[in-house]
CHARMM-style PDB file with segment names, atoms N, HN, CA, C and O in Angstrom:
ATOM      1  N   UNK     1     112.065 126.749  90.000  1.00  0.00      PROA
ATOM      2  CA  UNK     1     111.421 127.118  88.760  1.00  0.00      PROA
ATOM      3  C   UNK     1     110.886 125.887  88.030  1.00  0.00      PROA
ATOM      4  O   UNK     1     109.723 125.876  87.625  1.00  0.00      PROA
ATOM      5  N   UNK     2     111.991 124.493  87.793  1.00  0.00      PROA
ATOM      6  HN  UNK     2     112.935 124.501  88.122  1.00  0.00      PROA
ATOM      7  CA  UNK     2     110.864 123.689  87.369  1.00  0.00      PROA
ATOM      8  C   UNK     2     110.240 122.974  88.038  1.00  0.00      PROA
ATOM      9  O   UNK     2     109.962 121.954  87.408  1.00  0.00      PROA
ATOM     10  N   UNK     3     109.776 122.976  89.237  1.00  0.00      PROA
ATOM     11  HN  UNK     3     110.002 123.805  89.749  1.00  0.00      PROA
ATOM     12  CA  UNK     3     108.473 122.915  90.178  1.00  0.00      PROA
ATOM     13  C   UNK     3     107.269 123.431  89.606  1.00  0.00      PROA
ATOM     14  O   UNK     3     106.138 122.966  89.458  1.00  0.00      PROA
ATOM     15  N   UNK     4     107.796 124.475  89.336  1.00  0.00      PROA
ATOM     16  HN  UNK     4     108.714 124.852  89.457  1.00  0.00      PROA
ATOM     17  CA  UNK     4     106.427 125.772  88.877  1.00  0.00      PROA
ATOM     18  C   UNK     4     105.969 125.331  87.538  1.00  0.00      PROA
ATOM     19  O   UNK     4     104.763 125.326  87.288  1.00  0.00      PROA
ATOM     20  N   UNK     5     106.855 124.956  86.650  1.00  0.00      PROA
ATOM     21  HN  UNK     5     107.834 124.960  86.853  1.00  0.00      PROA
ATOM     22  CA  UNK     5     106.310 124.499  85.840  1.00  0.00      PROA
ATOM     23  C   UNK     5     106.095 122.990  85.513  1.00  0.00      PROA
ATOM     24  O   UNK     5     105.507 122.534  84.533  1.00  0.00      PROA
ATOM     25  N   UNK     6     106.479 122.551  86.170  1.00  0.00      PROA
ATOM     26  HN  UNK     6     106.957 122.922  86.966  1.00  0.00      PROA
ATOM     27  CA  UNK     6     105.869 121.158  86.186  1.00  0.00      PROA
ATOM     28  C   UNK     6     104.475 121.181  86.673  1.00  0.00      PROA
ATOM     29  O   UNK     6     103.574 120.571  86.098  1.00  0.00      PROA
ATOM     30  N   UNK     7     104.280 122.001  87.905  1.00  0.00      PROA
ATOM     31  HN  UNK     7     105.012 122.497  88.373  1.00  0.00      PROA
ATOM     32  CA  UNK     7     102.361 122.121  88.605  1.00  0.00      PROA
ATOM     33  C   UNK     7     101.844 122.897  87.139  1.00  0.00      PROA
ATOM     34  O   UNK     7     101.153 122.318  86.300  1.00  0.00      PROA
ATOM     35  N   UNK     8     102.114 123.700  87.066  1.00  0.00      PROA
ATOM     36  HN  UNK     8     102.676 124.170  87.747  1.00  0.00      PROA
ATOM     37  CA  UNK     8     101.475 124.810  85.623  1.00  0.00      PROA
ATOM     38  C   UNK     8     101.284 123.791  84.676  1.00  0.00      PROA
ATOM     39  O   UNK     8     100.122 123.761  84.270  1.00  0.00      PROA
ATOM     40  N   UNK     9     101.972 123.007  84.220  1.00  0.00      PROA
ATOM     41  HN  UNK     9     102.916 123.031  84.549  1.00  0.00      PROA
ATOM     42  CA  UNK     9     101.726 121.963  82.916  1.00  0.00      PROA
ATOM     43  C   UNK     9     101.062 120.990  83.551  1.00  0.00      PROA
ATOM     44  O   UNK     9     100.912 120.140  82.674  1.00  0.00      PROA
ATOM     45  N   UNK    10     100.591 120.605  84.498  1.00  0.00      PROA
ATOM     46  HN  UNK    10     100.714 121.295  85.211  1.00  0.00      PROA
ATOM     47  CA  UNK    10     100.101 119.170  85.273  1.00  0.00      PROA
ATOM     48  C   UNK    10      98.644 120.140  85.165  1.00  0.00      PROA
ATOM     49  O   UNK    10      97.581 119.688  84.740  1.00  0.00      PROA
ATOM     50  N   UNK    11      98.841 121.543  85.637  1.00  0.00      PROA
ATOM     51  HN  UNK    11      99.704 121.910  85.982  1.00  0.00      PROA
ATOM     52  CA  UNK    11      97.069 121.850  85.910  1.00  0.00      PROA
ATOM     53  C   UNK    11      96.997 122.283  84.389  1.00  0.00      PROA
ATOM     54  O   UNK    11      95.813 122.180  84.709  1.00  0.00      PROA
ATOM     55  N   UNK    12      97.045 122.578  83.357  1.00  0.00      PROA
ATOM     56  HN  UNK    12      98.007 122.663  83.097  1.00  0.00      PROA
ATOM     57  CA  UNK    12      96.890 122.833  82.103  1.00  0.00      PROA
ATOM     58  C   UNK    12      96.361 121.341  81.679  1.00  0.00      PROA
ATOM     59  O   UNK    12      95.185 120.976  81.678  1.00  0.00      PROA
ATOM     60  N   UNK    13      97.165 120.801  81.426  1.00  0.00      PROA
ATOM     61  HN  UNK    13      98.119 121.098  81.427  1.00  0.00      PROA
ATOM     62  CA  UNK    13      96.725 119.051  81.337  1.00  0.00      PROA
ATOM     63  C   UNK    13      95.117 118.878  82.060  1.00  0.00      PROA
ATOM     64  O   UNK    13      94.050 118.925  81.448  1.00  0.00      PROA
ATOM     65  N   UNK    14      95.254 118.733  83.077  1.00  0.00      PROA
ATOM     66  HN  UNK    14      96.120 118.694  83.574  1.00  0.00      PROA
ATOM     67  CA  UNK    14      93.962 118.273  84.136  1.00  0.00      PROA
ATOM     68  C   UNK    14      93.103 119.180  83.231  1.00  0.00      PROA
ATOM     69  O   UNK    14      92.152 118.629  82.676  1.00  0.00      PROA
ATOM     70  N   UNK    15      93.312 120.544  82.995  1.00  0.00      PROA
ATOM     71  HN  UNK    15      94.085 120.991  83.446  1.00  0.00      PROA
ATOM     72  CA  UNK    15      91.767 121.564  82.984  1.00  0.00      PROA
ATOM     73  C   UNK    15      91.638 121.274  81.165  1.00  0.00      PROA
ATOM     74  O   UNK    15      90.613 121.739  80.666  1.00  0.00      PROA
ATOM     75  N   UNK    16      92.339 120.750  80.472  1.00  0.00      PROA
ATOM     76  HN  UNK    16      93.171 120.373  80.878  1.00  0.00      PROA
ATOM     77  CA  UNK    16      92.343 120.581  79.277  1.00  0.00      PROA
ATOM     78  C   UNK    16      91.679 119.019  78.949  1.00  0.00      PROA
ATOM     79  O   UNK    16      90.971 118.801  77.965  1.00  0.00      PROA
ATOM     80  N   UNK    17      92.033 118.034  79.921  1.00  0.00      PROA
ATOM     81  HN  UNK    17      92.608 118.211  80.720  1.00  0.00      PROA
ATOM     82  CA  UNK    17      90.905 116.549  79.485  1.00  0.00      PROA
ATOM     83  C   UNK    17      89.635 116.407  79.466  1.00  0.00      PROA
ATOM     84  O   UNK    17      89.427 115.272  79.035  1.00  0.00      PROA
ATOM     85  N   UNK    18      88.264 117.135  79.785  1.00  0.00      PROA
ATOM     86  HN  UNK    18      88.432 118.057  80.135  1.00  0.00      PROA
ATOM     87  CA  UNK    18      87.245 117.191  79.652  1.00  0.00      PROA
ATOM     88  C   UNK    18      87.227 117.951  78.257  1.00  0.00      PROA
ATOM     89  O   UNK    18      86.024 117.940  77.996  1.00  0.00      PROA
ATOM     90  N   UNK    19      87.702 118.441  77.472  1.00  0.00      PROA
ATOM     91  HN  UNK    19      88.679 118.450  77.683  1.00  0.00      PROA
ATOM     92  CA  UNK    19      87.633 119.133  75.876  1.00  0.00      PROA
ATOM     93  C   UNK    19      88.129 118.043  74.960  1.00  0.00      PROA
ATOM     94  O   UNK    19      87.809 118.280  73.795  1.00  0.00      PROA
ATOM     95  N   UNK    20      88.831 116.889  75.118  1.00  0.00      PROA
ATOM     96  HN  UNK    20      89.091 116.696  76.064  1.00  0.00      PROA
ATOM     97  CA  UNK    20      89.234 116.023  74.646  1.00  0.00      PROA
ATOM     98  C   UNK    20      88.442 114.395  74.925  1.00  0.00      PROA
ATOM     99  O   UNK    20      87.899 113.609  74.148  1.00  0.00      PROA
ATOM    100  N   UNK    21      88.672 114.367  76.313  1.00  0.00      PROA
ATOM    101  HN  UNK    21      89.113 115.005  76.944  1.00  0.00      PROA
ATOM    102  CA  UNK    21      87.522 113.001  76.740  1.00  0.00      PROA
ATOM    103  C   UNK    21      86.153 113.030  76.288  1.00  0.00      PROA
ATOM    104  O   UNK    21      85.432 114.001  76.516  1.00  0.00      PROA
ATOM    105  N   UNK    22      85.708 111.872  75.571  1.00  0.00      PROA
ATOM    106  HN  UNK    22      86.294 111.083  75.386  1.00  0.00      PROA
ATOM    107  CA  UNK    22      84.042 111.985  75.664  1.00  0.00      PROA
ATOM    108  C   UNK    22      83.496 110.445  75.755  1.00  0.00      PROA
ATOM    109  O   UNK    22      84.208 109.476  75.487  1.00  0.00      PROA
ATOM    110  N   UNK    23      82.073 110.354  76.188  1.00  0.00      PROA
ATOM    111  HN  UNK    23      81.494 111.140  76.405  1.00  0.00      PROA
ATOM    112  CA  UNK    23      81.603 109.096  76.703  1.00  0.00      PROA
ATOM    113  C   UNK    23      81.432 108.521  75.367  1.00  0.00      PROA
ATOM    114  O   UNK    23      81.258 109.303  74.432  1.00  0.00      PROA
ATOM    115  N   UNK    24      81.461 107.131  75.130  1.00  0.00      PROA
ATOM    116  HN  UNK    24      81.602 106.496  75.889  1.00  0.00      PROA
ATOM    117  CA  UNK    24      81.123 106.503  74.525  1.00  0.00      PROA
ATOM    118  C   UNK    24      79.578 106.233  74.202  1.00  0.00      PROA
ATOM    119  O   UNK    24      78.972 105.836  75.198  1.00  0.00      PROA
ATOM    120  N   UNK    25      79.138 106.300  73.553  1.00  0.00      PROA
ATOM    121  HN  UNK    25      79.630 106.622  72.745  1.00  0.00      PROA
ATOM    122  CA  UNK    25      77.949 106.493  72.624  1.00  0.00      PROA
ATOM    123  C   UNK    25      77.215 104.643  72.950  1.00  0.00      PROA
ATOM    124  O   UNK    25      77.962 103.671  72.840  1.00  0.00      PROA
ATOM    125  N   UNK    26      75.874 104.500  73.296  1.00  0.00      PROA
ATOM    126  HN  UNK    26      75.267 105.290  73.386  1.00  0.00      PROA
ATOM    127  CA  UNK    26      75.949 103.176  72.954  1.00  0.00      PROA
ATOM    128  C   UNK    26      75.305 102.422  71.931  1.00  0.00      PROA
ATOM    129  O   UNK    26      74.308 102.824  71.331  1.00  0.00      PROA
ATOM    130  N   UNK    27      75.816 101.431  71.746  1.00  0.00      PROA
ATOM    131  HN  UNK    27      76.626 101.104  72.233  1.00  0.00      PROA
ATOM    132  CA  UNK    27      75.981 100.376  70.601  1.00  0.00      PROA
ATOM    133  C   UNK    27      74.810  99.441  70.611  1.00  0.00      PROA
ATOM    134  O   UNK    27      74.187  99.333  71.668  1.00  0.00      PROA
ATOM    135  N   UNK    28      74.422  98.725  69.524  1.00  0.00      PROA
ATOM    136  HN  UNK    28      74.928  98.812  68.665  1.00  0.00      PROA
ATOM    137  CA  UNK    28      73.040  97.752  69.395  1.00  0.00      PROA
ATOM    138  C   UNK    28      73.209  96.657  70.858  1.00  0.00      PROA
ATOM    139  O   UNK    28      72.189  96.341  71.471  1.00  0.00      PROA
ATOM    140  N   UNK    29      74.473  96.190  71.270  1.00  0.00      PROA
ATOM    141  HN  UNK    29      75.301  96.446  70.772  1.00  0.00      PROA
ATOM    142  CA  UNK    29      74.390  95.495  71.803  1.00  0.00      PROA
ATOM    143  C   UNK    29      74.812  95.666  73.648  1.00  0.00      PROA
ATOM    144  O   UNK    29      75.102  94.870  74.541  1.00  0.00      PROA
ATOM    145  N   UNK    30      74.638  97.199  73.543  1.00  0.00      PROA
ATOM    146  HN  UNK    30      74.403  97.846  72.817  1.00  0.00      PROA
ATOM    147  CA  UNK    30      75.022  97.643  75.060  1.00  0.00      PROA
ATOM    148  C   UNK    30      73.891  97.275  76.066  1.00  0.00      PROA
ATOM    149  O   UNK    30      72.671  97.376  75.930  1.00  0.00      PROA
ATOM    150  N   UNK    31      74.467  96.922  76.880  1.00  0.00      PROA
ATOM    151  HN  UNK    31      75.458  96.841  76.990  1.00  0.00      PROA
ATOM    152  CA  UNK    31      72.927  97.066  77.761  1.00  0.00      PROA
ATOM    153  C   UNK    31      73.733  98.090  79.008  1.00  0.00      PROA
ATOM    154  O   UNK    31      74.879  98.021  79.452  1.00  0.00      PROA
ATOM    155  N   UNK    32      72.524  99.096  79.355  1.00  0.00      PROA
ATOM    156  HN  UNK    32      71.593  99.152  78.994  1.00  0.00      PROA
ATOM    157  CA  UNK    32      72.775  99.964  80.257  1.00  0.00      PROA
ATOM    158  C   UNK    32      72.289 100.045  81.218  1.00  0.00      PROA
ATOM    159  O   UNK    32      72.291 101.086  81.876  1.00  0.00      PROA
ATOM    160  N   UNK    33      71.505  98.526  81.721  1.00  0.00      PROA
ATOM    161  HN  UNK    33      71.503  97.681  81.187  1.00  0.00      PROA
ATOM    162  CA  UNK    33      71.622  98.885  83.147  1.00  0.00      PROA
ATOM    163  C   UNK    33      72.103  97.366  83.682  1.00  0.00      PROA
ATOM    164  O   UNK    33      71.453  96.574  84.365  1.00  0.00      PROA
ATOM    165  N   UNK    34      73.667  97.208  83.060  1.00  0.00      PROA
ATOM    166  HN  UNK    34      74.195  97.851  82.505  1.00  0.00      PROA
ATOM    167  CA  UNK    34      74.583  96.492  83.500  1.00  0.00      PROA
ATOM    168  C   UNK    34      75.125  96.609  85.023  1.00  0.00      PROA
ATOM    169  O   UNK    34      75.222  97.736  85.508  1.00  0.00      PROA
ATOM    170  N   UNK    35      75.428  95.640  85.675  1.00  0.00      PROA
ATOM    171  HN  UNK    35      75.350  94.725  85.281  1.00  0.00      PROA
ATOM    172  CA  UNK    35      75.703  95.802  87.094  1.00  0.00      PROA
ATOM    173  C   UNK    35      76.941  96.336  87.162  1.00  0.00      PROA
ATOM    174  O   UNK    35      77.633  96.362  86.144  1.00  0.00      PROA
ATOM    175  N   UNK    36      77.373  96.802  88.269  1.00  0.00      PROA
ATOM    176  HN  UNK    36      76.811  96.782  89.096  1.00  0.00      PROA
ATOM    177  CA  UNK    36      79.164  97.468  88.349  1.00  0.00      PROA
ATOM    178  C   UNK    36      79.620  96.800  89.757  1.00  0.00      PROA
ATOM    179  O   UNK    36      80.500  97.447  90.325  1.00  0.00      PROA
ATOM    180  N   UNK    37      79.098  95.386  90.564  1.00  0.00      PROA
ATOM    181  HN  UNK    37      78.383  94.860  90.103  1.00  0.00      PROA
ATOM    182  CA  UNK    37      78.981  94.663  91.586  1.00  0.00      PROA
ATOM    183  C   UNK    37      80.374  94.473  91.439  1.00  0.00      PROA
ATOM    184  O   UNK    37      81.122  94.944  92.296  1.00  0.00      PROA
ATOM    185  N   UNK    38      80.941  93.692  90.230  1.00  0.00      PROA
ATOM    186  HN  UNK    38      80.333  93.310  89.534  1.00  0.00      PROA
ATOM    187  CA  UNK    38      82.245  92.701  90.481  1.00  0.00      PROA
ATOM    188  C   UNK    38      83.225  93.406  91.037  1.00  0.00      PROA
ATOM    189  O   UNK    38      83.971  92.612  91.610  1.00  0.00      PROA
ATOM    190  N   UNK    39      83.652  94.668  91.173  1.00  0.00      PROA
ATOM    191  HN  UNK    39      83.045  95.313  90.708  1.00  0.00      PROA
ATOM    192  CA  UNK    39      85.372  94.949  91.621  1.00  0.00      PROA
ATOM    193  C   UNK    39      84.865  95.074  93.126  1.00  0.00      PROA
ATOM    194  O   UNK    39      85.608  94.642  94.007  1.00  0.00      PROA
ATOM    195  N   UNK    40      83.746  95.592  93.439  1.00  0.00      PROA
ATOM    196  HN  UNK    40      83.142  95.943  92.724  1.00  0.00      PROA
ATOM    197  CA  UNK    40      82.881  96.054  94.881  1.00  0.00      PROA
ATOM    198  C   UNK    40      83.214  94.445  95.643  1.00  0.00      PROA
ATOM    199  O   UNK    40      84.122  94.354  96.470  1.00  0.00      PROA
ATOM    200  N   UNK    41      82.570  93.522  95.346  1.00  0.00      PROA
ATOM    201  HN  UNK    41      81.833  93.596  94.675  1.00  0.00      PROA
ATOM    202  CA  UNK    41      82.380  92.315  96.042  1.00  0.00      PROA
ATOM    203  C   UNK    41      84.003  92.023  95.775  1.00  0.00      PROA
ATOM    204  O   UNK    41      84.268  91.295  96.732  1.00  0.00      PROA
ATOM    205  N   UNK    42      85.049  92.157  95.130  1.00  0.00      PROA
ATOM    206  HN  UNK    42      84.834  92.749  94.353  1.00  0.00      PROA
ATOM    207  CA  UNK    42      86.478  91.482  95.093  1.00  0.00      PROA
ATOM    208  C   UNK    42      86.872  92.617  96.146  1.00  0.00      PROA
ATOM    209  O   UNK    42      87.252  92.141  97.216  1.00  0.00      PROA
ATOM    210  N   UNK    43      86.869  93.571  96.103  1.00  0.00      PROA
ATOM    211  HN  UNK    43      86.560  93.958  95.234  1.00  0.00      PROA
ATOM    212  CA  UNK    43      87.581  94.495  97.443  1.00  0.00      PROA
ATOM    213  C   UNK    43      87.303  93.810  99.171  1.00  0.00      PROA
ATOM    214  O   UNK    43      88.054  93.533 100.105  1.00  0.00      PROA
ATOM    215  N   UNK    44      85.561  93.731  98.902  1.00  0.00      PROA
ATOM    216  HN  UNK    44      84.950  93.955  98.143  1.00  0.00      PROA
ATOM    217  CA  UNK    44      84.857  93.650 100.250  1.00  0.00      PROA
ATOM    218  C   UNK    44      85.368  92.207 100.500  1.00  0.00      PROA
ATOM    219  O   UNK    44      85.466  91.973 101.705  1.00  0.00      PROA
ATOM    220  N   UNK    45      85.841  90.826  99.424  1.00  0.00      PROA
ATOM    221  HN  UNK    45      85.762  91.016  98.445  1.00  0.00      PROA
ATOM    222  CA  UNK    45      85.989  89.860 100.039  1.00  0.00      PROA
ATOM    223  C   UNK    45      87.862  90.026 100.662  1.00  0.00      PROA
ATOM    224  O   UNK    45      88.317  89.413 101.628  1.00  0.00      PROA
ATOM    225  N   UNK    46      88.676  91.060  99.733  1.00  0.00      PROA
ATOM    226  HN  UNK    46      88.306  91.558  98.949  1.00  0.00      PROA
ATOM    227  CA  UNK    46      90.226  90.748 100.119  1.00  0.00      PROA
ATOM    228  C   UNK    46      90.238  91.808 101.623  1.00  0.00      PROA
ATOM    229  O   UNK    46      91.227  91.828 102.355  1.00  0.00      PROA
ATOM    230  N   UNK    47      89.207  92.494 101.858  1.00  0.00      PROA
ATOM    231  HN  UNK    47      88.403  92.477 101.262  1.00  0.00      PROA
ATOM    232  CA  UNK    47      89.246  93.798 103.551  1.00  0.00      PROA
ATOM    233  C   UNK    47      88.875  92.444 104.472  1.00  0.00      PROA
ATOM    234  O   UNK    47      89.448  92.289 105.551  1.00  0.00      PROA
ATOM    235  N   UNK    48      87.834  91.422 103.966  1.00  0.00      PROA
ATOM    236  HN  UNK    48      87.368  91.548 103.090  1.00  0.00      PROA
ATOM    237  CA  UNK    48      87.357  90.478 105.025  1.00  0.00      PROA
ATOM    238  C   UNK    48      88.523  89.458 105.228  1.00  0.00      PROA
ATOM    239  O   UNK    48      88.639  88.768 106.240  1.00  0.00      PROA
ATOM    240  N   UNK    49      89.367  89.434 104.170  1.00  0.00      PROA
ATOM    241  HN  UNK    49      89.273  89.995 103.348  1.00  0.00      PROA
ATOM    242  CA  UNK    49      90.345  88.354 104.391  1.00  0.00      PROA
ATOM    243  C   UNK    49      91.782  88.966 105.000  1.00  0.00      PROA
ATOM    244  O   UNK    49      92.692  88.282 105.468  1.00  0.00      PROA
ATOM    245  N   UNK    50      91.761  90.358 104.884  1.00  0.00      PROA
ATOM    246  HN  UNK    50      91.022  90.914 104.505  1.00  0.00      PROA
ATOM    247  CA  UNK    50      92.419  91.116 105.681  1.00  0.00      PROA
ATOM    248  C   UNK    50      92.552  91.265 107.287  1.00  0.00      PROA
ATOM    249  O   UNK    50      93.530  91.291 108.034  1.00  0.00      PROA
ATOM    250  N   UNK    51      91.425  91.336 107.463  1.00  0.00      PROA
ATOM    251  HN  UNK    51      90.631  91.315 106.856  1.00  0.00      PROA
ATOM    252  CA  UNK    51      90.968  91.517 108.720  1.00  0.00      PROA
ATOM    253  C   UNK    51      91.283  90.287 109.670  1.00  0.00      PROA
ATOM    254  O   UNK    51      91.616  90.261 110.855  1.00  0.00      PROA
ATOM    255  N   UNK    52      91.088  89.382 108.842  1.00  0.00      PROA
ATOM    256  HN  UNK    52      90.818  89.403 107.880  1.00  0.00      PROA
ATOM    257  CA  UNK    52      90.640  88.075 109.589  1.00  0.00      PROA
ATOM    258  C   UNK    52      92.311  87.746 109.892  1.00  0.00      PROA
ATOM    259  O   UNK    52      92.659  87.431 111.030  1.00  0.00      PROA
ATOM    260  N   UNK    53      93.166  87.834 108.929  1.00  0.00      PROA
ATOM    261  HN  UNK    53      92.884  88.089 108.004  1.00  0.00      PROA
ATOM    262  CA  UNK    53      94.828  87.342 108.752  1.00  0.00      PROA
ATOM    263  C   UNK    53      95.242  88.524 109.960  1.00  0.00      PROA
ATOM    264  O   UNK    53      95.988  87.990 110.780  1.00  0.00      PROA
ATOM    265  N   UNK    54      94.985  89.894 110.278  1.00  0.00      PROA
ATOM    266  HN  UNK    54      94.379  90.328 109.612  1.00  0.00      PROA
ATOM    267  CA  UNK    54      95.494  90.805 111.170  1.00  0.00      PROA
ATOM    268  C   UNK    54      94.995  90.197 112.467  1.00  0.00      PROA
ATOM    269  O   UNK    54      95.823  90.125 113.375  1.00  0.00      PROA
ATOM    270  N   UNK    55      93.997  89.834 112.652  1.00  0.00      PROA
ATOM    271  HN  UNK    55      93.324  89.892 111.914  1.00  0.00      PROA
ATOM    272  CA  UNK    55      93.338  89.294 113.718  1.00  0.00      PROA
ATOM    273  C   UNK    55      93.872  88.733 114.304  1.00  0.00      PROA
ATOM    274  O   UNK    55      94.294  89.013 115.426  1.00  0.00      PROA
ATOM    275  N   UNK    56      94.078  87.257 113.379  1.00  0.00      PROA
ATOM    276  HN  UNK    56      93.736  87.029 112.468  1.00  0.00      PROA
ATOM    277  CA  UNK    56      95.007  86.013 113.828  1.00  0.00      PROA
ATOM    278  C   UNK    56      96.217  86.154 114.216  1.00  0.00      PROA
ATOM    279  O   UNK    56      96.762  85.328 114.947  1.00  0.00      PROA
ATOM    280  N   UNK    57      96.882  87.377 113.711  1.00  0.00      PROA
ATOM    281  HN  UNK    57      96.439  88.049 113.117  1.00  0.00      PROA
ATOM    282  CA  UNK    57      98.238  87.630 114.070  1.00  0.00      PROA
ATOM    283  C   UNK    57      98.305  88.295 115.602  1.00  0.00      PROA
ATOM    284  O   UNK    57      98.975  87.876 116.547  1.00  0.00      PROA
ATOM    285  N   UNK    58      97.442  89.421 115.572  1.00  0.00      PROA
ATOM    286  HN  UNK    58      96.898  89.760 114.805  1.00  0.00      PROA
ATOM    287  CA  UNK    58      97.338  90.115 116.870  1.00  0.00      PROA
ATOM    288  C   UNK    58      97.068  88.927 117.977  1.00  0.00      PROA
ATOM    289  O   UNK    58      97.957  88.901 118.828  1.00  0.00      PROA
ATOM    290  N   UNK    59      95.943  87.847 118.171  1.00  0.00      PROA
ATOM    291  HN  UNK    59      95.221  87.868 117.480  1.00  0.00      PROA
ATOM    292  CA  UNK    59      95.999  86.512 118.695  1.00  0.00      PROA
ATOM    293  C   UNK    59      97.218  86.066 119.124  1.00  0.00      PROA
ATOM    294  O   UNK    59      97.514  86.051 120.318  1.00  0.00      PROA
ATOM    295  N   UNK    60      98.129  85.612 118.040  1.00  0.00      PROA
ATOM    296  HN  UNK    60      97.888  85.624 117.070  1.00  0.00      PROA
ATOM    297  CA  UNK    60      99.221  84.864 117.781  1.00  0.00      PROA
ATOM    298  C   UNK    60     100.276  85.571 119.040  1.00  0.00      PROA
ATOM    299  O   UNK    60     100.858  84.835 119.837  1.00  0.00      PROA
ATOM    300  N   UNK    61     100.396  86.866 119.073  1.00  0.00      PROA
ATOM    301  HN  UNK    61      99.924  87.463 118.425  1.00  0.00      PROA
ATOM    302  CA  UNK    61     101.278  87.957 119.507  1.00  0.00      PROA
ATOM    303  C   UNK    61     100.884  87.888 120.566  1.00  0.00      PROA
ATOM    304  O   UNK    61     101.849  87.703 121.308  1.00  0.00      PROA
ATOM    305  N   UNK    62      99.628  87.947 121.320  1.00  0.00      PROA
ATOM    306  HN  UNK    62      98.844  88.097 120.717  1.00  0.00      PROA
ATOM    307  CA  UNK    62      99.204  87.965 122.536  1.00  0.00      PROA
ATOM    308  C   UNK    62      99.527  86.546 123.306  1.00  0.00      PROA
ATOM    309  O   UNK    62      99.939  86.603 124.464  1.00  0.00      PROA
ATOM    310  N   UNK    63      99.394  85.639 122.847  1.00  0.00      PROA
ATOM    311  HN  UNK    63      99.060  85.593 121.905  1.00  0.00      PROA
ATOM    312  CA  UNK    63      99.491  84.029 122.985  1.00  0.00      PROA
ATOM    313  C   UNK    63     100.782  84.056 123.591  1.00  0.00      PROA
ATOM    314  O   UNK    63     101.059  83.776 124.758  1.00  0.00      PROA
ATOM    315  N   UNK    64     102.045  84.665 122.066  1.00  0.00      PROA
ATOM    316  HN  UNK    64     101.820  84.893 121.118  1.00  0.00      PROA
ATOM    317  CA  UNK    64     103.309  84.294 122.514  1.00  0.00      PROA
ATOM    318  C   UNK    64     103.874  85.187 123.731  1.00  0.00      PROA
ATOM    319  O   UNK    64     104.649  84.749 124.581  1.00  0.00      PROA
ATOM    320  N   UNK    65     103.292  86.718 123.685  1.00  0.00      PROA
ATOM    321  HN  UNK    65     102.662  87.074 122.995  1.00  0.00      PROA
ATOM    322  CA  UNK    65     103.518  87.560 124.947  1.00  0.00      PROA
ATOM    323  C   UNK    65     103.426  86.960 126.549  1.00  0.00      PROA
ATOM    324  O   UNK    65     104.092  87.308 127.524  1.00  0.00      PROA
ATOM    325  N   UNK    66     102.083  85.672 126.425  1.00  0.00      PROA
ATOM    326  HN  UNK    66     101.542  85.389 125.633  1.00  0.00      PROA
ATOM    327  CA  UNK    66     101.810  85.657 127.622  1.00  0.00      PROA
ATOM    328  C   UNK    66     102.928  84.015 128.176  1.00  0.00      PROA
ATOM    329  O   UNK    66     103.172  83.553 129.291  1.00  0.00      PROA
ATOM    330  N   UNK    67     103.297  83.623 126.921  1.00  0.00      PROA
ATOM    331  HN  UNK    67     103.098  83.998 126.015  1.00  0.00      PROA
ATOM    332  CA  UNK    67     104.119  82.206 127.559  1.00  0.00      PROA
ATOM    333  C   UNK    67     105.365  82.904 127.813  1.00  0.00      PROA
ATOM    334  O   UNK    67     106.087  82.348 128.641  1.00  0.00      PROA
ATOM    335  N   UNK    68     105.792  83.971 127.314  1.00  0.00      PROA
ATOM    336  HN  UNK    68     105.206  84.423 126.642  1.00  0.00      PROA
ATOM    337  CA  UNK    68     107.118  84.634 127.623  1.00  0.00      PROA
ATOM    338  C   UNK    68     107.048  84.933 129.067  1.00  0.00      PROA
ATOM    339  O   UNK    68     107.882  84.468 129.844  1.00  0.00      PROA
ATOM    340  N   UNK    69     105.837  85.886 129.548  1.00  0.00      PROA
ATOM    341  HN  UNK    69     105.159  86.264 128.917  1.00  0.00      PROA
ATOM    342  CA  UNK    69     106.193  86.541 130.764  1.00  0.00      PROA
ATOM    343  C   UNK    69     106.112  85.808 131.941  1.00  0.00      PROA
ATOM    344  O   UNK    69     106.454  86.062 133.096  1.00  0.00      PROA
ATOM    345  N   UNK    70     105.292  84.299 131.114  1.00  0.00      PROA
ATOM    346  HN  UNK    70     105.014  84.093 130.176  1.00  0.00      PROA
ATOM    347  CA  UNK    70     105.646  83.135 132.179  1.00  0.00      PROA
ATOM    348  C   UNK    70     106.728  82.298 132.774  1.00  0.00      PROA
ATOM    349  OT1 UNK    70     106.460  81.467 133.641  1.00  0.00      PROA
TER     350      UNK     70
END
């Protein structure tokens, strides 16, 4: 039972924030066709630095696999 109402009050909530949320209006000093680049280019550089550190490891693993079975 409080399952049920915990989802019932979670979807009441959700279907109730668009009657309450509203956009901000803009101001003398907004400019609106501001770029939205910066979090895009910080993701795409920490997946490239991801990649590259998994890489090196998978390398590393293969390297030490093959002096073992020697």
């Amino acid at each position: 039972m409080k399952t049920l109402l915990r989802v019932l009050l979670m979807l009441f909530l959700i279907y109730c924030m668009p009657l309450v949320l509203h956009a901000q209006l803009e101001g003398p000093g907004d400019d609106p066709d501001a770029p939205i680049d910066g979090g895009i280019s910080i993701l795409l550089a920490a997946g490239i630095g991801y990649g590259v550190k998994k890489g090196y490891e998978k390398k590393q693993k293969a390297k030490t696999n093959d002096v073992l079975e020697k």
